[in-house]
Structure formats: structure tokens, C-alpha cells
C-alpha positions in Angstrom: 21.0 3.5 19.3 20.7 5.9 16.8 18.6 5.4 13.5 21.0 3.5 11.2 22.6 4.7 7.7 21.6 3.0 4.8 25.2 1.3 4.8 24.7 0.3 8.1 21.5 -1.3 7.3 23.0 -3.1 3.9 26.0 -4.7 6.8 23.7 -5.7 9.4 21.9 -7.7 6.5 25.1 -9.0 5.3 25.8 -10.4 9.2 22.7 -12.1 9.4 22.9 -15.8 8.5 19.5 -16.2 6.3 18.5 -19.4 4.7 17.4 -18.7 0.9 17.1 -20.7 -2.4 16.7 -19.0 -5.8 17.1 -21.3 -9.1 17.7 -24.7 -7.0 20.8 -23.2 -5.4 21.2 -22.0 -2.1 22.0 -18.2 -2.2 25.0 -17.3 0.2 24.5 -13.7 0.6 21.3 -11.4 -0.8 23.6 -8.3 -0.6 26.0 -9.6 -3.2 23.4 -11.4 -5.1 22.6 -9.4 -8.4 19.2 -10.3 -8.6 18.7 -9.6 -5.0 20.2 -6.7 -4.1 17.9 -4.1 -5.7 15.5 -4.9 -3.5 18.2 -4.5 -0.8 18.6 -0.9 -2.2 15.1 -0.3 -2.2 14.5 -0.8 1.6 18.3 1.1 2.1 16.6 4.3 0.6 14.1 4.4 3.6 17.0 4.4 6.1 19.0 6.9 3.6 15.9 9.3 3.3 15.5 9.2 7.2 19.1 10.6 7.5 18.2 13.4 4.7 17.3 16.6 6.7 14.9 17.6 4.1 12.5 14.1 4.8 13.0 14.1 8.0 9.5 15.7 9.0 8.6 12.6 7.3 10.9 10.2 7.7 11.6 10.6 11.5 9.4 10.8 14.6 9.3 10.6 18.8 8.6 7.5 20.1 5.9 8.0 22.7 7.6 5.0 24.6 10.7 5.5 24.6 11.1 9.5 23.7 14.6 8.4 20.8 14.0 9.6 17.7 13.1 6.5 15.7 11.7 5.7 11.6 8.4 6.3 11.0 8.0 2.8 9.6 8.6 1.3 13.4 6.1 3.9 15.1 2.7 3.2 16.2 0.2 5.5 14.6 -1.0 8.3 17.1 -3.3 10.8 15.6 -4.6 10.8 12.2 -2.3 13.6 11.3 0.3 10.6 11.9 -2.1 8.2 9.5 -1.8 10.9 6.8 2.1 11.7 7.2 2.5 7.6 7.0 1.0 7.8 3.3 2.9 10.8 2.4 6.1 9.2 3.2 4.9 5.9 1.3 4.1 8.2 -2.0 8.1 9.5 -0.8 9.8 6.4 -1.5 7.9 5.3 -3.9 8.9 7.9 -6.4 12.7 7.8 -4.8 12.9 4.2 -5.9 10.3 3.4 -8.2 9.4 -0.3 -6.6 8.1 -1.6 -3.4 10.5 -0.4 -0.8 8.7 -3.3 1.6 9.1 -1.8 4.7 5.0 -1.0 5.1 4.5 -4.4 5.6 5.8 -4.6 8.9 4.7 -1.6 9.4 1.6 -2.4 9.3 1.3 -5.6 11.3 3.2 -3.7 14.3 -0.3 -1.2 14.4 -2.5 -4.1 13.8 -0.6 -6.1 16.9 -0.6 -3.6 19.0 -4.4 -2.7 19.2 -5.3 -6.3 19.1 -3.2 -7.8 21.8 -4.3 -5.0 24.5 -8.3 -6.7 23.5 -6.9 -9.8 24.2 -5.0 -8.8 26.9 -8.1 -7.0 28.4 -10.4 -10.3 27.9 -8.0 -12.6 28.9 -5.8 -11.1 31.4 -2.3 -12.3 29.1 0.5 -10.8 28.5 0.4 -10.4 24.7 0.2 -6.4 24.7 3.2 -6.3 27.1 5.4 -8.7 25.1 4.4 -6.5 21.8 5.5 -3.5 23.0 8.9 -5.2 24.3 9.5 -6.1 20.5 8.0 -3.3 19.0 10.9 -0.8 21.1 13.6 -3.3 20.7 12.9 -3.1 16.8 12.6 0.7 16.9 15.1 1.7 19.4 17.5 -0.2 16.8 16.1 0.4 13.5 15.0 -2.6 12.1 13.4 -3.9 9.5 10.2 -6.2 10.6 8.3 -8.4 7.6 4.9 -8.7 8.3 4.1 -13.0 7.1 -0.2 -13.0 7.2 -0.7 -15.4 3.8 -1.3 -18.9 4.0 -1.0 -21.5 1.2 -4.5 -22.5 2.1 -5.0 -25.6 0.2 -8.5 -26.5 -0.1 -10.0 -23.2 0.2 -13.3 -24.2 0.9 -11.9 -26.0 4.1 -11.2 -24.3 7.4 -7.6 -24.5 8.9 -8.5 -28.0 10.5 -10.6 -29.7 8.3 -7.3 -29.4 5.4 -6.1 -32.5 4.3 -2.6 -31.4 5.0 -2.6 -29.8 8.1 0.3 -27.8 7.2 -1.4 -25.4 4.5 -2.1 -23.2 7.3 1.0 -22.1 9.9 -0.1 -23.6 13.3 1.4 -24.3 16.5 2.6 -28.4 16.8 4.1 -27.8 19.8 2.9 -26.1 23.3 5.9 -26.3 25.7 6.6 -24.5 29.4 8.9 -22.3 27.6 7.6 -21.8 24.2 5.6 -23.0 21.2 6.8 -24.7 18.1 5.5 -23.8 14.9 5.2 -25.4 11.3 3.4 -24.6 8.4 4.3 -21.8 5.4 3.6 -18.1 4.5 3.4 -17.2 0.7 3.8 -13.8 -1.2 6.8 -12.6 1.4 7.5 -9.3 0.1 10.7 -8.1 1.5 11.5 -11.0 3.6 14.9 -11.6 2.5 15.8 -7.8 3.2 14.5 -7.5 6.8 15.9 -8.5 10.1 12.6 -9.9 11.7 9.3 -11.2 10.8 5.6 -10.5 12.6 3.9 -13.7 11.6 -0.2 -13.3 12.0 -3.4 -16.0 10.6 -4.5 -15.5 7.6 -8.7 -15.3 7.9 -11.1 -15.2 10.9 -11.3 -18.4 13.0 -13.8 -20.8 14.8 -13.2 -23.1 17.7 -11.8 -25.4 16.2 -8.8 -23.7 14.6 -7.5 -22.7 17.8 -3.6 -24.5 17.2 -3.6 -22.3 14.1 -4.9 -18.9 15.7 -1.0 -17.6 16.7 0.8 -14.9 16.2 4.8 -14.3 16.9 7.7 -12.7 16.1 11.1 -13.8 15.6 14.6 -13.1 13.7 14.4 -14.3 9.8 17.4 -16.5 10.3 16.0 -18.6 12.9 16.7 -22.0 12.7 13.7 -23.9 10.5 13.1 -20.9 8.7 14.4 -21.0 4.9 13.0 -18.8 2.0 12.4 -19.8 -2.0 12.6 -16.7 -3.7 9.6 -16.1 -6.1 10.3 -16.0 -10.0 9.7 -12.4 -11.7 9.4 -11.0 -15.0 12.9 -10.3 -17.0 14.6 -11.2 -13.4 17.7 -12.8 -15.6 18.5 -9.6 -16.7 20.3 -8.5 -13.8 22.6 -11.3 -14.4 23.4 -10.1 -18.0 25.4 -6.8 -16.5 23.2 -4.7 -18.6 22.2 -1.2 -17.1 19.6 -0.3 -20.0 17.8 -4.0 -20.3 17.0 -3.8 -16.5 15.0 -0.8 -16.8 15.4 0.2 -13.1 19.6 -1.0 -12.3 19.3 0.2 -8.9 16.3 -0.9 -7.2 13.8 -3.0 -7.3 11.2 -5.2 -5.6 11.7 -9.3 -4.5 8.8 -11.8 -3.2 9.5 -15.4 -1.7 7.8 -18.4 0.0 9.4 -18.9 3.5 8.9 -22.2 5.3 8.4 -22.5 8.8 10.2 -26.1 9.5 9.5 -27.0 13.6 10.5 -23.5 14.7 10.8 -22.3 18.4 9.2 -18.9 19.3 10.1 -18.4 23.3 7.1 -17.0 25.3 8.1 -13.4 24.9 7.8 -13.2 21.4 4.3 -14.6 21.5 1.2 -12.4 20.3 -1.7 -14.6 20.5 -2.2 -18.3 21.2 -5.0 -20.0 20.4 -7.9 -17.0 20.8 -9.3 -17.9 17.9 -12.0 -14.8 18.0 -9.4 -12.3 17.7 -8.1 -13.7 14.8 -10.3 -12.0 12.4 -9.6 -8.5 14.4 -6.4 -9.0 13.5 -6.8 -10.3 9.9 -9.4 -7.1 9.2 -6.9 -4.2 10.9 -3.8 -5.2 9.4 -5.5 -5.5 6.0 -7.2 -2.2 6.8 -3.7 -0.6 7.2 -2.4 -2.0 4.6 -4.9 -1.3 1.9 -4.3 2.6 3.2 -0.7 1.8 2.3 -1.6 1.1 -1.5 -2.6 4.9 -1.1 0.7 6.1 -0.8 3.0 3.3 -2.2 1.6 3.0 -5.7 0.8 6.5 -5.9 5.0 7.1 -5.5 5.3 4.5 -8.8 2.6 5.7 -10.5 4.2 9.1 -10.5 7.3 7.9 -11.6 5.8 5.8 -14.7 3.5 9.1 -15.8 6.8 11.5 -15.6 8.0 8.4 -17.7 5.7 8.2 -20.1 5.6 11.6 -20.3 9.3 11.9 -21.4 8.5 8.9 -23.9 6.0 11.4 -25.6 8.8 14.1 -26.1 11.3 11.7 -27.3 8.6 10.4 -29.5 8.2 13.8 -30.6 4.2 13.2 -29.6 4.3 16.0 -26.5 2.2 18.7 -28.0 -0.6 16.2 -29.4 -4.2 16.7 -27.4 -4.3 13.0 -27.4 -1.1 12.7 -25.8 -1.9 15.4 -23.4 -5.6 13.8 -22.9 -3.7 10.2 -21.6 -1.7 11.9 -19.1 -4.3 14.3 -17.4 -6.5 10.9 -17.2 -3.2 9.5 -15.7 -2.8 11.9 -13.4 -6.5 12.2 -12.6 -6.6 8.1 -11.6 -3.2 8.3 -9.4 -4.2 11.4 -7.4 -7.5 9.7 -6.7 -5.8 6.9 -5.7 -4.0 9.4 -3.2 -6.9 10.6 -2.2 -8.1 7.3 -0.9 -5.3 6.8 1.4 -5.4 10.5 3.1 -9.2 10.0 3.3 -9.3 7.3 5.2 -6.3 8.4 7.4 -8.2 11.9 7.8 -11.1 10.1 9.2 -8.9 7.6 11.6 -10.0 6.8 15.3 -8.6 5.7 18.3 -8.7 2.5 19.2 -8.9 0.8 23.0 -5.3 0.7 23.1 -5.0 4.3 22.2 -3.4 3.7 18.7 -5.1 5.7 15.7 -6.3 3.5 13.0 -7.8 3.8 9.8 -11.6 4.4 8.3 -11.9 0.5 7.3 -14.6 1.5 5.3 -12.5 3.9 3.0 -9.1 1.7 3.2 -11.5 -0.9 1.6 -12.5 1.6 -1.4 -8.6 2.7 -1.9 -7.8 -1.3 -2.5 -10.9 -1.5 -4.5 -9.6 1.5 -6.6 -5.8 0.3 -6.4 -7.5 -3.0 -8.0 -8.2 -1.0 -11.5 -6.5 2.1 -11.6 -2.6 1.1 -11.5 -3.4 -1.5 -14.6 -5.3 2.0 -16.2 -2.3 3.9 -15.8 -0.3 1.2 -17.4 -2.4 0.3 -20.3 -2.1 4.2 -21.0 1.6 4.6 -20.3 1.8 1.5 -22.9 0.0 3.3 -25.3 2.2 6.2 -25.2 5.4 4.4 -24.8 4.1 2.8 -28.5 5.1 -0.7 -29.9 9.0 0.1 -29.5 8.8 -0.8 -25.8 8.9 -4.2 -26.3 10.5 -5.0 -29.4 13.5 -3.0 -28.8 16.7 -4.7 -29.3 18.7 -5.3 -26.4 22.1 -3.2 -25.0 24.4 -5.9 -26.2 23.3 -5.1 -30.4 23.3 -1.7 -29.3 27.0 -1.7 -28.7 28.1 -4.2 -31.5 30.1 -2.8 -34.1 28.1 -3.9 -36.9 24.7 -3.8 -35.4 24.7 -0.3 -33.1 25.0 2.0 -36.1 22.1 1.2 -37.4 20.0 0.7 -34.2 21.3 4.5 -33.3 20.3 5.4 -36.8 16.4 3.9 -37.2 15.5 4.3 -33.7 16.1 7.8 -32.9 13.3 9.8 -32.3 13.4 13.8 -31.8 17.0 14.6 -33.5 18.4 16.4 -30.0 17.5 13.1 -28.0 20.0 10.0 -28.2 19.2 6.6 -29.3 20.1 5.5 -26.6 18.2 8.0 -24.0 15.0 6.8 -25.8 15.5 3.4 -25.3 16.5 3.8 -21.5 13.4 5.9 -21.0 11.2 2.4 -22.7 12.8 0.4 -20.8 12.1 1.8 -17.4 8.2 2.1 -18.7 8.7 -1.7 -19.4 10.3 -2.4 -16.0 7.4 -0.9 -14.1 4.2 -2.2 -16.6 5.6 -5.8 -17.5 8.9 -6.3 -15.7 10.3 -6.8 -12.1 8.8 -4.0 -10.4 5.5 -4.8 -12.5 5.0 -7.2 -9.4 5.1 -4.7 -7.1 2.7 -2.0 -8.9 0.5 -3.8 -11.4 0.3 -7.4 -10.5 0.2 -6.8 -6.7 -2.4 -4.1 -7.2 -4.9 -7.1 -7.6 -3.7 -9.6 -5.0 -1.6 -7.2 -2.2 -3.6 -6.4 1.3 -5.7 -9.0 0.4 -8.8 -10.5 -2.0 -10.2 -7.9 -4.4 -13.6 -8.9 -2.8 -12.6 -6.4 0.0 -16.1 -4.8 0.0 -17.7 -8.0 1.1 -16.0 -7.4 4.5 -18.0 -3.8 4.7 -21.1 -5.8 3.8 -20.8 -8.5 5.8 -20.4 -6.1 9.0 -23.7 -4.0 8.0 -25.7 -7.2 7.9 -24.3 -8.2 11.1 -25.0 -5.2 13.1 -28.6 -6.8 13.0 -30.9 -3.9 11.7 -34.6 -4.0 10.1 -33.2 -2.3 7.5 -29.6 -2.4 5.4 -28.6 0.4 3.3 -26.1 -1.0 0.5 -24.4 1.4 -2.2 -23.4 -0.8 -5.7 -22.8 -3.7 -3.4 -22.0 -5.8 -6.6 -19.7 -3.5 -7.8 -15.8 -4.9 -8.6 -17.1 -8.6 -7.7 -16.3 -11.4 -10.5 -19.1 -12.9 -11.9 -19.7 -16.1 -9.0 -19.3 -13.7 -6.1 -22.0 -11.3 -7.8 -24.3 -14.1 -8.0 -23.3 -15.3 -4.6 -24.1 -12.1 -2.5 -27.1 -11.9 -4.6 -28.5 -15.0 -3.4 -27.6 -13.8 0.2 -30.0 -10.5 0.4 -32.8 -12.7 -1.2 -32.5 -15.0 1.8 -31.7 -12.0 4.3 -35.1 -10.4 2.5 -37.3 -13.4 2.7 -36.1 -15.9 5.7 -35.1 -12.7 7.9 -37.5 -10.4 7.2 -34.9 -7.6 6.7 -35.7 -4.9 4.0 -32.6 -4.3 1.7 -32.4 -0.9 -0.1 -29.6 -0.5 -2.9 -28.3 0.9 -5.5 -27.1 -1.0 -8.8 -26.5 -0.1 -12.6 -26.9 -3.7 -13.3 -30.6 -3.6 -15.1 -30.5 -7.8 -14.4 -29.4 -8.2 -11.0 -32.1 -5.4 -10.4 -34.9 -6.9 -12.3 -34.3 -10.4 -10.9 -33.9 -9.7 -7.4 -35.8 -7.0 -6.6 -39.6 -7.0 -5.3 -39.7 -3.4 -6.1 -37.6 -0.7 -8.5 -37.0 3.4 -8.3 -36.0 4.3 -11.4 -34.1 7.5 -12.5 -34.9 9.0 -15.6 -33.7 12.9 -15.2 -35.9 14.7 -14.1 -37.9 12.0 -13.0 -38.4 9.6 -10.7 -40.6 6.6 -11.2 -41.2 4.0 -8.0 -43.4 0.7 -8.8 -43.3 -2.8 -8.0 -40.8 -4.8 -10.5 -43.5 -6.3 -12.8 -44.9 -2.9 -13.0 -42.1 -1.2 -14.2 -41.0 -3.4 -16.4 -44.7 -3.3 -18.4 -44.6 0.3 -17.4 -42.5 1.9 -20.3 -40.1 3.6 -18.3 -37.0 1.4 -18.6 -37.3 1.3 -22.8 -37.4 5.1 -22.8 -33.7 4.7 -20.7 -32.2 3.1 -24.2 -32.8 5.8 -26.9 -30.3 4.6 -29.2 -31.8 1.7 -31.8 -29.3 0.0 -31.5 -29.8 -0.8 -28.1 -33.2 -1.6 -26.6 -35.0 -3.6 -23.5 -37.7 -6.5 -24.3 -39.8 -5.8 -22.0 -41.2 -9.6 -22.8 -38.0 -11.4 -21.7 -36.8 -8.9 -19.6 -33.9 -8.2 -21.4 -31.3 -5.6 -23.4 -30.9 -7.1 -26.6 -28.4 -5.6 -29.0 -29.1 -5.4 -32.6 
């Protein structure tokens, strides 16, 4: 088959026979449904781009399998010049539709599944690899869209799988049978799931003996019988029901997230990944999220180029263009999204092959892209706010706009820049509102924090240096990014490493407490110099006061402490 138009991809959507609920009702048709079909448009712009001879270096490759021509979002990753042309498509689509197009996610578990089941496959002598790749051409070789389903409710999060309360917080397998297993349980945070025509589903965390009936991994169509979707509520998602195109911000495309429930649902032998090898779970689990934290390298790069071209236009219309301050937000702007770029072709650049032969990512520098996508896409915002100024939210909507009474003197008091419209400025507001508080904020700023997993990503990093075993661990600001508990927490663990273990930690910190608390001994830079001395040495010593040199500001070298005065 060849690859499908976008309107061919918006009827085979319509065809299918999807169970979803929005608002207590029980929605008939996502292509017709106003709230839903941006997001429709959003993944139709990936097939529409792949028809576009200009994209289609990006857009379209060769299957090594099959030799078609397929979309690069159904291809398995074969060099790292594939890894780096994967994020320069994301950064593509993102600034074509300005939301999360969605596709990546199944992107990404089809690379994750396929190095992991030829492990398994190699360990176990299955047949996981072979019924992969039988899904993975089938979904290629006719253009489909593939959610990737890896979240968990979890429950009691300080519970394993087994111990919950509920069994059903995490998706497990209820049912073994000769022909298939039968599944129950729930996947959160769907993004796109309502849009595609199948779903990957994979466990959530790594796995212990235990867990094995929740260690699975399947595929099968979205409108499967026992499968049913609640769509998740968004910011200003009511608008699209108003028939507004200014108060939506972004009319044509946009971003949708839902809770889909696994009710007793057969998955036939073939579509079966993994089965109750509960030490491949984590392999899974880590590559996935490795791919997809590369993702956030290219698909919030795409939005964040669109909000700074936005916010940019906001500071003509506010007549504010030529200030240096102005000028100052958007190079910083600039500087945080290309760095965010940066990230993703970096750890693409230094991809390896795996067993299976697919390329996959530096884990290492997919884990300091999320860390940076964590902080820099709310940066951007909080700038492109700033520019936008107060008007963005307290705009009056289209309908007093176009009143009789009311329009003339909206028109008149919120012009800016004579040879700009009223009602130019206020679209150009809006869309900076759509993408920093409104529907697509969920798919740039607020799933900047959460997406491709917890924000504690480095811990993973960590946790596989102390595991290789060494006398000695090299750590770079291993607190860095963590809240306040988890600091504390990994704290605790290289004391224990240090003293039960034996192991000598060497790090690097700008936290003077953490420093000063844990450490047995302290290098101090002071430019030129560098002073080495065991901690109650250096604190007596002098050195760390001379580091404060403002009043204001100064160490007690008594309690050990900055105090402020």
C-alpha cells in the first residue's frame, strides 16, 4: 500500500468504531467532534507533510524489511544519521502545527520493542522479536498510526505491582489461555490515543519476581472490544464549542490526552511482546523513555519556535520591537530552545547499535535533554508572557468584538501600532495564550515536566554508575533538578555507599550544605586557587568566607551556615 494522504488518514479514523467518553457522554465520532478534531489535524499534517516533495527527505524513508517507501514515524532507527533526521522532522511538525502531533509516541515504543524482544528472544528462545516485526511491517506497509500506552495509575506508589491493594492499578494479564492472554487494568496520560489506529501497550517500571502477570507487553487495534477511552479535561477546551476562530488561539490543531481502560481484553498470541519476563521489563521501561526523552528534542523545539516568532510579532504590534529589553528576551529565547535542540541531536549523534541491530540513543544525554525540557519550555513561556504583556489574558472575547455596541470601542482602545488591526493583535495574544496557558499548553509546558517520564530522570544515570560495582564513582551535580526529599534521599544513599561499602564518591555540587554535611573531605575553588582539606578544616580554614564578599551575605563558620543579613 502506498503511504496514505492526510484525508485518507482522517476516513480510515472515521471507519474505525472507537469507544470514547468526554463530559459524561459517549462521543460518536472524534473526526466530527469539535473539540477533538484538532488533534485529528495535528496527526493528519504528518501524513500531509510526508506527501510534500519538499519533506520528503524527512518525512519518508526505505524500509530495510520490506524495501516500500514508508513514514519515518513507523521505521526502526538505523544509523545515527537516522536518530538525528527523526528529531529534525519532530522540530518539522512541531512548528507546522504548533501542538503535539502524537505520532512519536508510537514511534518510540516500536524502537524500544524491537531491540528488547530479540534479548528476550535470545534468552528465552520465544517468539516475541518475530511477532514485532510482523506488526511493525503490517503498521508500516499501511501507514498507521500506533499509540505507545507505558503509564500506569499506580496506586500506592510505594507498593510494587503485586503488593497494590487493587490489583488493577497496574495493567496485568488475568487470563493465560492456549490461544491468547486476557488483560485488565488502565493506562493514563494517552496522548493521541483517540487519533491512532493501534496501541503498543508496555509496564510502566522495572520488575521483580513477583510481578511477573504484570510484565506484558502487546499490541492490538484501539477499538478492540474492552477498550474505552475518557478523554482528559484541558485548559479553555470549551472554546472550540463556542465557534470562535480568535478565542481558540490555534482553530486548526491541537493536542488531546485521555485515560483508556483495558476491560478483560483478548490479545491473540501474535500480538504478544513479552509475557511475564519480568527482567526485561526495566530494559524496556529505560529505552523507550530514552527515545522518548530525545523526542522532547525535536518536538518542543517545533512549538517553541512557533511561540518566539509569536511573541516576537506581539512585540511589533506592541510597538516594543526595537527595545534592548525586548530584543534581550528573545535572544535568551532563542538561546534555551536551540539548546534544547541541541540535546536531542547530541544524543542521536552519539547513538549505538544495539543486539538487534537497531540504533538507539546516548541514554545518558536523552536524560539531560528531559532534564533541560523540564525548565526551559516554562522559561520560554514566562518570557513570551512577559512580552505578550497583561493584555493576553484580559482580552475580551470575539463575541464583544463583533457586537455593535461593544466592537468599536474594543477596536479603538486596544490597538497597538496604527498599521496593525485590532483584531490582528488580539489573534496574535491569543495563540501566545493557547500555547503558555491553553490547550496546547498541555502538550508544551505542562508535559514538559511529566512527558517521557519523572523529572528525576538522572537518578536512572546514577543508579547504573553505582551498579557497575567500582571502588570508585564519579558523579557530576548529582543533586541537581531533584525536589527537596529526593535530594535528601540520594544523599543518604552515597553516605551509606561511602561507609557500609567502602566505595569512595567524588562529586561535584554548588550546594555549600549538602557539601559540608556529607562530605569527609572538600576541594574548594576559589579562582586561581585551589584549596583541598578535610571538611572541619576548611570550614575553620577561612577559605569558604572569602567565597561571599558581599556583606550582605556571609558563612558562620560556627554553625556552618550562610546567613543573610
Amino acid at each position: 500500500m502506498a503511504l496514505m494522504t492526510g484525508e485518507q488518514y482522517i476516513e480510515s479514523i472515521r471507519k474505525m468504531n472507537m469507544e470514547i467518553y468526554m463530559f459524561g457522554e459517549k462521543v460518536e465520532n472524534p473526526v466530527d467532534n469539535p473539540i477533538l478534531r484538532p488533534s485529528l489535524n495535528s496527526v493528519r499534517m504528518t501524513y500531509d507533510l510526508a506527501q510534500d516533495p519538499e519533506y520528503q527527505d524527512l518525512m519518508v524513508v526505505t524500509s530495510p524489511f520490506t524495501g516500500e517507501k514508508i513514514n519515518r514515524f513507523t521505521h526502526i532507527h538505523q544509523s545515527t544519521e537516522d536518530l538525528k533526521n527523526k528529531v529534525k522532522m519532530q522540530r518539522l511538525c512541531g512548528q507546522k502545527t504548533a501542538a503535539c502531533f502524537q505520532r512519536c509516541v508510537g514511534m518510540d515504543a516500536f524502537n524500544a520493542e524491537f531491540s528488547t524482544t530479540y534479548e528476550i528472544d535470545k534468552k528465552y528462545g520465544t517468539s516475541y522479536h518475530e511477532n514485532f516485526k510482523k506488526f511493525m511491517n503490517y503498521c508500516a506497509t499501511n501507514d498507521l498510526t500506533v499509540d505507545g500506552a507505558m503509564t500506569d495509575p499506580k496506586g500506592d506508589r510505594s507498593k510494587a505491582p503485586h503488593a497494590q491493594e487493587d490489583p488493577d492499578m497496574y495493567l496485568r494479564v488475568v487470563e493465560r489461555r492456549p490461544d491468547g492472554i486476557v488483560v485488565r487494568g488502565a493506562k493514563a496520560h494517552q496522548t493521541g490515543i483517540c487519533n491512532s489506529h493501534e496501541v503498543i501497550v508496555m509496564p510502566t517500571i522495572a520488575m521483580g519476581p513477583d510481578d511477573k502477570d504484570y510484565a506484558v507487553s502487546f499490541a492490538v487495534p484501539v477499538d478492540t472490544e474492552g477498550i474505552f477511552m475518557i478523554i482528559g479535561r484541558q485548559s479553555c477546551d470549551t472554546r472550540k464549542l463556542e465557534g470562535s476562530q480568535m478565542d481558540v488561539g490555534n482553530c486548526e490543531f491541537g493536542g488531546v490526552e485521555a485515560l483508556v481502560i483495558f476491560e478483560d481484553v483478548f490479545v491473540p498470541n501474535d500480538r504478544i511482546f513479552m509475557n511475564g519476563e519480568t527482567e526485561f521489563a526495566g530494559m524496556l521501561v529505560e529505552r523507550f523513555a530514552g527515545y522518548h526523552r530525545q523526542s522532547y528534542g525535536g518536538c518542543k523545539v517545533g512549538v517553541g519556535d512557533v511561540l518566539i516568532g509569536a511573541a516576537a510579532v506581539a512585540a511589533e504590534y506592541n510597538g516594543v520591537a526595537k527595545a534592548s529589553a525586548v530584543k534581550d528576551k528573545l535572544i535568551e529565547m532563542t538561546h534555551l530552545n536551540e539548546t534544547l535542540f541541541c540535546c536531542g541531536l547530541a544524543c542521536s549523534t552519539e547513538g549505538t547499535a544495539t543486539e538487534s541491530g537497531a540504533y538507539i540513543i546516548n541514554l545518558l544525554l536523552a536524560n539531560v535533554c528531559k532534564q533541560n525540557v523540564t525548565r526551559f519550555p516554562y522559561e520560554i513561556v514566562r518570557l513570551a508572557e512577559d512580552i505578550a504583556g497583561g493584555l493576553m489574558v484580559t482580552a475580551p472575547s470575539e463575541k464583544d468584538f463583533r457586537d455593535e455596541k461593544l466592537g468599536k470601542y474594543i477596536d479603538k482602545y486596544f490597538r497597538g501600532v496604527a498599521d496593525v488591526t485590532t483584531e490582528n493583535r488580539l489573534k496574535i495574544l491569543r495563540l501566545i495564550e493557547n500555547l503558555s496557558l491553553g490547550t496546547a499548553a498541555v502538550g508544551y509546558r505542562t508535559e514538559s515536566m511529566h512527558g517521557a517520564g519523572s523529572p528525576q530522570a538522572q537518578r536512572i544515570m546514577i543508579a547504573r554508575a553505582l551498579a557497575q560495582d567500582t571502588p570508585v564513582v564519579l558523579l557530576d551535580e548529582p543533586t541537581a533538578f531533584l525536589d527537596l526529599p529526593n535530594r535528601y534521599e540520594l544523599c543518604l544513599l552515597l553516605k551509606k555507599l561511602a561507609q557500609e561499602e567502602g566505595k569512595c564518591i567524588l562529586f561535584s555540587t554548588h550546594d555549600l550544605d549538602i557539601a559540608l554535611s556529607l562530605c569527609d573531605f572538600i576541594m574548594l575553588i576559589d579562582n586561581p586557587q585551589l584549596y583541598s582539606l578535610p571538611t572541619p578544616e576548611m570550614v575553620t580554614s577561612g577559605h569558604i568566607e572569602r567565597l561571599f564578599r558581599n556583606k550582605s551575605v556571609t558563612f558562620d563558620a560556627r554553625e556552618m551556615r550562610v546567613r543573610i543579613k
